[in-house]
C-alpha positions as CSV (number, residue, x, y, z in Angstrom):
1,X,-97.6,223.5,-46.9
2,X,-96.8,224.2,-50.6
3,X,-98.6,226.9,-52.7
4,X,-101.2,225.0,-54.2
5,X,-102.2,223.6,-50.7
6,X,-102.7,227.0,-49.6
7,X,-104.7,227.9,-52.4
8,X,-107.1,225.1,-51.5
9,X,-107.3,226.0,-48.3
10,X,-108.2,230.0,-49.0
11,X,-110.5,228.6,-51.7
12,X,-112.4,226.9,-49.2
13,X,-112.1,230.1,-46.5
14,X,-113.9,231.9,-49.2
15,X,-116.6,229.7,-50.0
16,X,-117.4,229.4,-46.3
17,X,-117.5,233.6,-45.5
18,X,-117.4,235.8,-48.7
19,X,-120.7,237.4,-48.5
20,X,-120.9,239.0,-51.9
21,X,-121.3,242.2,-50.8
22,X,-119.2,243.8,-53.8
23,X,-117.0,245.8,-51.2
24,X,-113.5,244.6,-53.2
25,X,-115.7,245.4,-56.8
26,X,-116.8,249.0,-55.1
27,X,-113.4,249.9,-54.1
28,X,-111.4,248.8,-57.0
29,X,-110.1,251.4,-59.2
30,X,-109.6,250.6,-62.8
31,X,-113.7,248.8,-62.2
32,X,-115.7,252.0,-63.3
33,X,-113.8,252.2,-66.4
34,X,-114.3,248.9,-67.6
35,X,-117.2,246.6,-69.2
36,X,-118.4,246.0,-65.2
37,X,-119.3,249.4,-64.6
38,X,-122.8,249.0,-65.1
39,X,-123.0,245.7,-63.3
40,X,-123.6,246.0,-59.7
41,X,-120.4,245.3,-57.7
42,X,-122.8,242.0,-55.7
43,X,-123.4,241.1,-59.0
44,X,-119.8,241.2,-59.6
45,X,-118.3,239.3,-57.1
46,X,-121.4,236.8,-57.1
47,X,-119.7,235.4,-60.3
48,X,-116.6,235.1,-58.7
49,X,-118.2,232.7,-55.7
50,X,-120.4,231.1,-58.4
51,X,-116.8,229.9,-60.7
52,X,-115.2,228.5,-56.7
53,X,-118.3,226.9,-55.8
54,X,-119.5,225.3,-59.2
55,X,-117.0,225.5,-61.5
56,X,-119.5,228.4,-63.7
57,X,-117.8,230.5,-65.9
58,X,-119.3,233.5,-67.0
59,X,-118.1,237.1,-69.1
60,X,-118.5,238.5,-65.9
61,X,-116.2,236.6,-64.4
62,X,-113.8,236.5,-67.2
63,X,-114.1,240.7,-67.1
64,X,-113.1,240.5,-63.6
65,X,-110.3,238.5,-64.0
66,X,-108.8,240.7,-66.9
67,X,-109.2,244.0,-65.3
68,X,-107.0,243.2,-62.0
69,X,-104.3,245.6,-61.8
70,X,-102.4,243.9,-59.3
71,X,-102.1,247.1,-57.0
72,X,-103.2,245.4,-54.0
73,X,-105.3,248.0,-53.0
74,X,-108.1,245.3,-51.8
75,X,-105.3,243.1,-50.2
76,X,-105.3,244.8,-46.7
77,X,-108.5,245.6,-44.3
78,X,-110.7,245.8,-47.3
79,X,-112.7,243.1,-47.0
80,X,-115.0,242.7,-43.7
81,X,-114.6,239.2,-43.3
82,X,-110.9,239.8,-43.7
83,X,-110.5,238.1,-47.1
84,X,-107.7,238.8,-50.1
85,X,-109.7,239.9,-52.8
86,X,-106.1,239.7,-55.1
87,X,-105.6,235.9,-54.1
88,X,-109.3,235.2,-54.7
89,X,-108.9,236.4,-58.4
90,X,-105.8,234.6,-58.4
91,X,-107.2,231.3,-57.5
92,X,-109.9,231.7,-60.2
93,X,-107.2,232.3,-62.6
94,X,-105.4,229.0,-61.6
95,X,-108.7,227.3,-62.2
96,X,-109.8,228.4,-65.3
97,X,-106.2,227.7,-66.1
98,X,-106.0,223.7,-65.2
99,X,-109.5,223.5,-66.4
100,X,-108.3,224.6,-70.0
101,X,-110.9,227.3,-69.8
102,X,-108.0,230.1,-70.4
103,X,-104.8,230.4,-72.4
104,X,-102.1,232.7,-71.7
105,X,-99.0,233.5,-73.7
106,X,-96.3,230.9,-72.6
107,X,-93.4,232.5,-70.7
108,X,-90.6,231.5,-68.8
109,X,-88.1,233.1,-67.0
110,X,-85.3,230.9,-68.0
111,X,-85.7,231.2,-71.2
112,X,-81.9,231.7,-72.4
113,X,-83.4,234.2,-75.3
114,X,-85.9,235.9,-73.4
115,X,-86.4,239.4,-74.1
116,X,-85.0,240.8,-70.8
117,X,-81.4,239.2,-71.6
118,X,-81.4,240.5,-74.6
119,X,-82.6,244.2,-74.2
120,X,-79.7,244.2,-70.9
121,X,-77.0,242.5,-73.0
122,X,-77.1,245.8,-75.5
123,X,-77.3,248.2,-73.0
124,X,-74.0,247.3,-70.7
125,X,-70.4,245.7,-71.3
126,X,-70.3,242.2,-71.2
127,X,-68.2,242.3,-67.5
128,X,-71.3,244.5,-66.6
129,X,-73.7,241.5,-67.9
130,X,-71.9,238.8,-66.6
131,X,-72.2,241.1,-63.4
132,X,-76.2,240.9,-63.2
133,X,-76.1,237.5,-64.3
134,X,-74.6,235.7,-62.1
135,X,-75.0,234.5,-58.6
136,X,-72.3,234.9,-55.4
137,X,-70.6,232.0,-54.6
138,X,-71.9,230.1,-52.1
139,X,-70.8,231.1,-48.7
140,X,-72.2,232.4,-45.4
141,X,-73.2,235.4,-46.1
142,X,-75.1,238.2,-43.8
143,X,-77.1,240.0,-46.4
144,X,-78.4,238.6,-49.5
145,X,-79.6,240.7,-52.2
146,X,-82.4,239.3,-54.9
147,X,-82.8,241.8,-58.2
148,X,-85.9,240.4,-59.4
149,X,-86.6,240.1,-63.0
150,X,-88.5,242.9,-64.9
151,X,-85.3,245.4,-63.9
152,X,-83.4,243.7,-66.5
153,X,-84.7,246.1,-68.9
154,X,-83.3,248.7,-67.2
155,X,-80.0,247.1,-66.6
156,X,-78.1,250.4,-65.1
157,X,-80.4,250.6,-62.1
158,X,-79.8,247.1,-61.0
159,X,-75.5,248.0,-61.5
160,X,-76.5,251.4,-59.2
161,X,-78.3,249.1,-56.6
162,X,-75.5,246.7,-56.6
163,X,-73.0,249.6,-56.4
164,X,-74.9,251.0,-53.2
165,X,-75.5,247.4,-52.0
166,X,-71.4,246.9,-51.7
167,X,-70.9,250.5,-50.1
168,X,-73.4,248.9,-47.1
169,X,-72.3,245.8,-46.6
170,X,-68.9,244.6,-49.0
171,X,-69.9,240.9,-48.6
172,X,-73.5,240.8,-49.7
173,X,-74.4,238.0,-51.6
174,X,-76.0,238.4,-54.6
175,X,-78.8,236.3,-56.7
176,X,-79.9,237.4,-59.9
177,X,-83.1,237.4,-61.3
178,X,-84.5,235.6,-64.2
179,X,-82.6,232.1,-63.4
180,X,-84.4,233.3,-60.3
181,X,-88.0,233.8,-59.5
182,X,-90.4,234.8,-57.1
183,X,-93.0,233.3,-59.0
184,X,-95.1,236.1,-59.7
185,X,-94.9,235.9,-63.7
186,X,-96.6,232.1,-63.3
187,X,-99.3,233.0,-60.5
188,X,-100.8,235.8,-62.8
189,X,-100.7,233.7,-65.7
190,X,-102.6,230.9,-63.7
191,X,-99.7,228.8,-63.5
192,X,-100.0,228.2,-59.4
193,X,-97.5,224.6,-59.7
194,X,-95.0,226.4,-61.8
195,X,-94.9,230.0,-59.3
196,X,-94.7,227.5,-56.3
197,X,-92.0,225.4,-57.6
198,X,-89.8,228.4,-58.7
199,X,-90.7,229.7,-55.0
200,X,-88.9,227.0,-53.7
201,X,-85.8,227.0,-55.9
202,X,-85.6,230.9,-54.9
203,X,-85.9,230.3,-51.4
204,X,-83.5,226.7,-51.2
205,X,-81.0,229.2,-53.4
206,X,-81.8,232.1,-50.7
207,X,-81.3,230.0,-47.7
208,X,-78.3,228.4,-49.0
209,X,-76.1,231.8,-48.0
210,X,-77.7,231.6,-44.4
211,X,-78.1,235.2,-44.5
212,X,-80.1,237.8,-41.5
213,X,-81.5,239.7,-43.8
214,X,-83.0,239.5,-47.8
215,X,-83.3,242.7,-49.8
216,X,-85.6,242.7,-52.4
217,X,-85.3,245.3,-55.7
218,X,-89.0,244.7,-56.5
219,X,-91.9,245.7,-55.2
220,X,-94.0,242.7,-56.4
221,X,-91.3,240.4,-55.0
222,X,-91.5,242.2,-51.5
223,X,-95.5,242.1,-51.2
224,X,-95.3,238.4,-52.7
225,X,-92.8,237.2,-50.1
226,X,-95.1,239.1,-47.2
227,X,-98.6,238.3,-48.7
228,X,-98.7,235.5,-50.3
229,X,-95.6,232.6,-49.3
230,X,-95.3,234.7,-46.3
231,X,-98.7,233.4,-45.3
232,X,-97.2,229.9,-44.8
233,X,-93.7,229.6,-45.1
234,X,-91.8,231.0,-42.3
235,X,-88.6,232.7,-42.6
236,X,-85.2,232.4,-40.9
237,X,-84.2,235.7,-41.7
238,X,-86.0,239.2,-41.8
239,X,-87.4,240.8,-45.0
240,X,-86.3,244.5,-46.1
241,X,-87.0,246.3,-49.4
242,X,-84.1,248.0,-51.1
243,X,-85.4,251.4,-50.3
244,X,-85.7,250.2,-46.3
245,X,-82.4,248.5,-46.1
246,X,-80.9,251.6,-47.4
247,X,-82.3,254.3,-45.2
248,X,-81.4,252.2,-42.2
249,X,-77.6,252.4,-43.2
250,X,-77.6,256.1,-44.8
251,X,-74.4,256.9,-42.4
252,X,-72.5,254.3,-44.4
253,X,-73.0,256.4,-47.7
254,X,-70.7,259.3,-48.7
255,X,-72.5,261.6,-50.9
256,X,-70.4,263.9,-53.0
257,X,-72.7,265.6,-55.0
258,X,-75.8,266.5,-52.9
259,X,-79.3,267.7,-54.8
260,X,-81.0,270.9,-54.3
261,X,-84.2,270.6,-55.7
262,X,-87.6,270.0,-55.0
263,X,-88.9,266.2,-55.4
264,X,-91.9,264.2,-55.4
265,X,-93.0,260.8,-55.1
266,X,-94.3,258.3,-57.0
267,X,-94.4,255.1,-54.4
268,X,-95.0,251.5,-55.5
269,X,-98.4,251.3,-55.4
270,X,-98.2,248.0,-53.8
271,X,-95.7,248.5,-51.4
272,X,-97.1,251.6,-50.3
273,X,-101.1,250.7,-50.5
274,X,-100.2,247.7,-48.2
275,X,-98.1,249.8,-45.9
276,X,-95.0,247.7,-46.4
277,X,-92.9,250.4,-47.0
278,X,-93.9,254.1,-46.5
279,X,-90.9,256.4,-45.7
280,X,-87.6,254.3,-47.1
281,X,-87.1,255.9,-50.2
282,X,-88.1,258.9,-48.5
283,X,-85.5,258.9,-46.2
284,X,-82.7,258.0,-48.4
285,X,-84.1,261.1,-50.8
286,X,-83.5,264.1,-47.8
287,X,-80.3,262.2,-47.5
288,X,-79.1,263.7,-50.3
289,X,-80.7,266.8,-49.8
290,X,-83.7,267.3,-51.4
291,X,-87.5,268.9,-50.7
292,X,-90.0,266.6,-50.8
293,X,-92.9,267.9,-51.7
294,X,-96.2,265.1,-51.8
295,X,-99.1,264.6,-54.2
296,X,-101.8,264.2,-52.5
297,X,-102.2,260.8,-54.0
298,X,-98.9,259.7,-52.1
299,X,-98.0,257.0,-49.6
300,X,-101.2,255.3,-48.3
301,X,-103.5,256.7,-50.0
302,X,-100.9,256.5,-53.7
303,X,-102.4,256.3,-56.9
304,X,-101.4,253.7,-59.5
305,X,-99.9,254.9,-62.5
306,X,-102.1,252.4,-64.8
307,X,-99.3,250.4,-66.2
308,X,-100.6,247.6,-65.6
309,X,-104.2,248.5,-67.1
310,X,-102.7,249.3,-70.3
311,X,-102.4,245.8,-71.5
312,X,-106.0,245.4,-71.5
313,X,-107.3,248.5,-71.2
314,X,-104.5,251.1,-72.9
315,X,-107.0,254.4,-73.3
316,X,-107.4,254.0,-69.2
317,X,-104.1,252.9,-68.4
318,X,-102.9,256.1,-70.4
319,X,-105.4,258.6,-69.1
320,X,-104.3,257.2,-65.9
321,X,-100.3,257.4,-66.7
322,X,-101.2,261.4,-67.8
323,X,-103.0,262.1,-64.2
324,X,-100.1,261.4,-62.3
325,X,-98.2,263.5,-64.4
326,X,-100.7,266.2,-64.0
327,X,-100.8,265.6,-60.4
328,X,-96.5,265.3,-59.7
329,X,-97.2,269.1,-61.9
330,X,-98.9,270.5,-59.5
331,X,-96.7,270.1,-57.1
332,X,-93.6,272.4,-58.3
333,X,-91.5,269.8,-58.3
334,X,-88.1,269.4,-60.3
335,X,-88.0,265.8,-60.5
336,X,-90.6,262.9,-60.0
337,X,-89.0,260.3,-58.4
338,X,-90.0,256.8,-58.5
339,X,-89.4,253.6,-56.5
340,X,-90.8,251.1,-58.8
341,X,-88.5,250.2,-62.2
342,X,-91.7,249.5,-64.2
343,X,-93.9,252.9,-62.7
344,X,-90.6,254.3,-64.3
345,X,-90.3,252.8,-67.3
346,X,-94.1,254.1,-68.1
347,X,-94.1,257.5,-66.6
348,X,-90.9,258.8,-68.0
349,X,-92.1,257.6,-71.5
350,X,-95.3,260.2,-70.8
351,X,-93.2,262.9,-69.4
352,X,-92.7,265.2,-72.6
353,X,-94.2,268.5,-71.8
354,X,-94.0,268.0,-67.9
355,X,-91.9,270.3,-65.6
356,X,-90.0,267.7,-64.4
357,X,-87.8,264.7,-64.9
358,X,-88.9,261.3,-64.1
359,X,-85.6,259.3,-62.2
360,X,-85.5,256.0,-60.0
361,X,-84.6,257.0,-56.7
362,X,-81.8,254.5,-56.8
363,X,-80.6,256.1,-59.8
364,X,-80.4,259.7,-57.8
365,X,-78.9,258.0,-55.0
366,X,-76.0,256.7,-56.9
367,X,-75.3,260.3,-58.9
368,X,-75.1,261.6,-55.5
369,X,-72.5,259.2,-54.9
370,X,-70.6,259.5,-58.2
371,X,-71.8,256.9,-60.0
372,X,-73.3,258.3,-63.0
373,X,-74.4,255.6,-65.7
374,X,-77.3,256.6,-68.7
375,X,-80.8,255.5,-68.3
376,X,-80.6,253.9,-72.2
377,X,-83.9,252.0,-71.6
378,X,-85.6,255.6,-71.4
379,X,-83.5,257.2,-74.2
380,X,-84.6,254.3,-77.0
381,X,-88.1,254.1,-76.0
382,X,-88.1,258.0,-76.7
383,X,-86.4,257.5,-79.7
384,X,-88.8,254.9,-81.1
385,X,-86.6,254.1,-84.3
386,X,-85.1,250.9,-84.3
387,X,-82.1,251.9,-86.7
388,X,-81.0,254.7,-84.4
389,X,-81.2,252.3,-81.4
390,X,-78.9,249.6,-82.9
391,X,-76.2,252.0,-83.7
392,X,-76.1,253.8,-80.5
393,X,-75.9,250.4,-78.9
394,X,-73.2,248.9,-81.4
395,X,-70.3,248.1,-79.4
396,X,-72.5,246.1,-77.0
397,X,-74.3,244.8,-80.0
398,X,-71.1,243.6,-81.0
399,X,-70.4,241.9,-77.8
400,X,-73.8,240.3,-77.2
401,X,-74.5,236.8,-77.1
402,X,-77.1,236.6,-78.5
403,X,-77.5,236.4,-82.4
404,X,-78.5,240.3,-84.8
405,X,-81.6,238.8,-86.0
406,X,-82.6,238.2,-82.5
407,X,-81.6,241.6,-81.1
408,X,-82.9,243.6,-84.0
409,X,-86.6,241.6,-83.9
410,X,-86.6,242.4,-79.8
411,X,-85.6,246.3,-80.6
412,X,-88.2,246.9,-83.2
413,X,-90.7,244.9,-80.8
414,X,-89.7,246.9,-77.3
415,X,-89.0,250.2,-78.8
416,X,-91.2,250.2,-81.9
417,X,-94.1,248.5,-81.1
């Protein structure tokens, strides 16, 4: 069975026992802040069945579609007829899509001057980019490591993951992201054929190293793998997130420079909301020493920190990105650490003000190795000046492959914007 199959058949699964009862509408959380509030949540979802069943699009539905966060909130034991609200709303979107009915921005993750390359190229050396880029030679290997693609921005936490990744186990394979997908970037842009065919080439490239166990960097990856192809592809080889793998092998690690402090957590709403992964980056965080100290928006019951509705909806996704902050406050905490690169990426450019630092927990766990590299990414986007950027980054400028033009344009796009 191939994705679109599946889709087909889960289209038909919820034609035959979605009751529109608006449970999934009820329980969403960006709903209430959008143009559906005032519509009742059977209302809602009635438009949702009425698009699968007759093909009638409708504002409602095109509301609906837009607002999905993509926290998978609704994907486990919401629903009483045991239902995935996320692939529902995904299936729409690949039928307005084919239909013509929608048009997204093109995007592909090969593209040799996307804007991930280019924003990771100015950040490291070249040996560090060809690093990223490329994949292990093919061997047998026992564990294979998959980076994902949106950590490219932030191109020293996938180096410190790699770093950890060959302290654990020296012959780990490695496949990049980018020339490697999961699919995800297609399937929310309706693209179902595209995310299933670049499925395939990940897991043929995956498979070809023969390996017991894939780690996966991203959360979306991880819940994708489980909750989506996981639904009908079977694996030869068991599934671990980064954080997981790691607090399984924390007696491999030396750490040299422990940290005293108090920390809280910011999980990966996804991960954590579908109980994928609940304590791994907790563990490997008291590994180095720390105090954990939750918000009470933490683990199963986290919070997303509105990235993801900022696109669409920025004042919510903001007011959203400053309650967490608020909330990690409260706590006493030194440092908010997070597990997602993106959750990261967002909250440390709101933390001005806060008593705390925002840091990746794989970026803690490497300065308690040793390994200290700078979190540029953050630095520029707090800079905001586009001038100041390209001469900090000058020598790499220098040695990127791609043309000035080009990295200027993405600079003033990324960091000015």
């Amino acid at each position: 069975m191939n994705l679109g199959q599946f889709f087909e058949q889960e289209k038909q699964r919820v034609i035959d026992n979605c009751k529109a009862c608006g449970l999934c509408v009820k329980k969403c959380p960006i709903v209430a802040h959008t143009g559906l509030a005032q519509i009742k949540p059977q209302e809602v979802q009635r438009s949702v069945l009425d698009f699968l069943m007759r093909g009638e699009d409708s504002p409602i539905l095109r509301e609906r579609l837009k607002s999905c966060m993509k926290c998978y909130r609704c994907v486990s034991k919401m629903c009483p007829e045991g239902l995935n609200p996320l692939r529902t709303l995904e299936i729409c979107a690949k039928e307005m899509f084919e239909a013509g009915l929608v048009e997204y921005p093109p995007w592909d993750a090969k593209d040799p001057e996307l804007v991930h390359r280019v924003l990771a190229s100015i950040q490291i050396t070249t040996e560090e980019y060809r690093r990223i880029m490329t994949p292990s030679p093919q061997a047998r290997a026992e564990t294979v490591f998959f980076a994902g693609c949106n950590v490219y921005y932030q191109p020293e936490k996938l180096l410190n993951a790699m770093d950890v990744m060959a302290q654990l186990d020296g012959g780990y394979a490695f496949v990049p992201g980018l020339d490697y997908c999961c699919g995800n970037c297609y399937l929310i842009r309706g693209r179902s054929v595209k995310a299933g065919e670049a499925f395939e080439e990940l897991l043929a490239k995956l498979l070809a190293y023969q390996p017991k166990t894939l780690v996966l960097w991203c959360p979306t990856c991880f819940c994708l793998f489980e909750t989506t192809f996981g639904e009908f592809t079977s694996y030869p080889f068991e599934i671990k997130s980064m954080a997981q793998y790691v607090s399984e092998r924390l007696d491999r690690l030396q750490i040299n420079q422990p940290l005293s402090c108090k920390v809280t957590v910011h999980d990966a709403c996804k991960v954590a909301l579908t109980g994928l992964d609940l304590v791994g980056s907790r563990e490997v965080l008291r590994h180095l020493g720390v105090e954990l100290v939750e918000m009470p928006r933490s683990a199963q019951k986290a919070a997303c920190c509105g990235c993801s509705a900022i696109r669409h909806y920025p004042l919510v996704g903001y007011q959203m990105l400053e309650a967490r902050i608020a909330e990690a406050a409260e706590t006493g905490a030194t440092i908010m650490a997070t597990v997602c690169h993106y959750c990261n990426q967002m909250l440390a450019s709101r933390q001005e003000g806060a008593p705390f630092t925002v840091e990746n927990y794989i970026n803690l766990l490497a300065s308690g190795m040793g390994v200290e590299r700078e979190d540029k990414f953050r630095k520029y986007k707090a800079w905001a000046d586009a001038e100041r950027i390209l001469e900090d980054a000058a020598p790499f400028v220098s040695q990127s492959p791609f043309s000035h033009e080009l990295i200027k344009s993405t600079v003033r796009t990324v960091f000015e914007g």
